[in-house]
C-alpha positions, 0 to 999 in steps of 0.5 A: 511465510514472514509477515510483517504489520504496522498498524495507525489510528487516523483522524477521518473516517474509514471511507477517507482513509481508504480514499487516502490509501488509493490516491495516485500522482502528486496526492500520492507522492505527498504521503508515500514514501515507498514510491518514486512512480506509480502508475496503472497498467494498461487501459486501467484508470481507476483500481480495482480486482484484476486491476494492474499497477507498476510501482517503481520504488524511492531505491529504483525496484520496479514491480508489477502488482495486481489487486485481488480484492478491492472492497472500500472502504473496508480493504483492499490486497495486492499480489506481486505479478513480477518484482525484484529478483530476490522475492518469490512471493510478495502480497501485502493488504490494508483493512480500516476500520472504525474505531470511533465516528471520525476515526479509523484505525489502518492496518498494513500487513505485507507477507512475502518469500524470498529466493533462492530458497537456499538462501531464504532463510537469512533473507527472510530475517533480513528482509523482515527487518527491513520490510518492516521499517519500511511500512512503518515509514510508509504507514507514518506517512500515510497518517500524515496523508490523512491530515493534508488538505491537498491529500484530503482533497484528492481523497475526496474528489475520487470517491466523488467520481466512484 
């Protein structure tokens, strides 16, 4: 199963930084640019294990994903319930941790498979390649996030409601 990994070191604690991670709506769509929608499925309003979310990507891919493990401010890991076509399995996972008081180091892996299996092994290559471009970009905005007082601010006000 490939896996591919960006990792950062952002200037706020890992609890911020985890806070940062689960923003949604406009705090969300400042940092993320993976994400054109998102929103939770069903009487969900905040996440957790078990927790659902549709996530329509910035090309138009629509997936459906579900948290199986919700534990902040260290990590929190996904799977994918349905998606793209082209993808058997899609997990993905996000761990922070201190590395000096006021600073976390975030570490994003995805790990996926695709289909048809005939097929699997090019559009596993291919799907690294491009994968991985893609959580660089996306963990690049992510530490970005971590610097903006509109983001920090949201960040701030979930964990007050927690």
């Amino acid at each position: 199963m490939p896996v591919v990994e960006s990792k950062v070191l952002v200037p706020v604690s890992p609890d911020i930084a985890f806070a940062v991670s689960q923003t949604t709506g406009e705090a969300r769509l400042r940092w993320d640019p993976f994400i054109r929608r998102q929103r939770f499925v069903g009487d969900a309003t905040d996440p957790g294990t078990g927790v659902q979310t549709l996530t329509v990507h910035r090309l138009g891919f629509r997936m459906i994903s579900e948290y199986v493990s919700y534990r902040p401010p260290s990590n929190v890991g996904m799977k994918m319930v349905t998606g793209p076509w082209f993808f058997a399995k899609l997990g993905a996972g996000w761990r922070f941790t201190e590395d000096t008081p006021g600073r976390t180091i975030a570490v994003w892996r995805y790990n996926f498979t695709c289909r048809p299996r005939w097929l699997a092994p090019l559009a596993e290559r291919i799907g690294s390649v491009m994968l991985q471009r893609d959580i660089d970009r996306r963990i690049r905005g992510f530490a970005r996030g971590c610097t903006d007082p509109v983001v920090l601010d949201a960040a701030r006000a979930s964990r007050e409601t927690d």
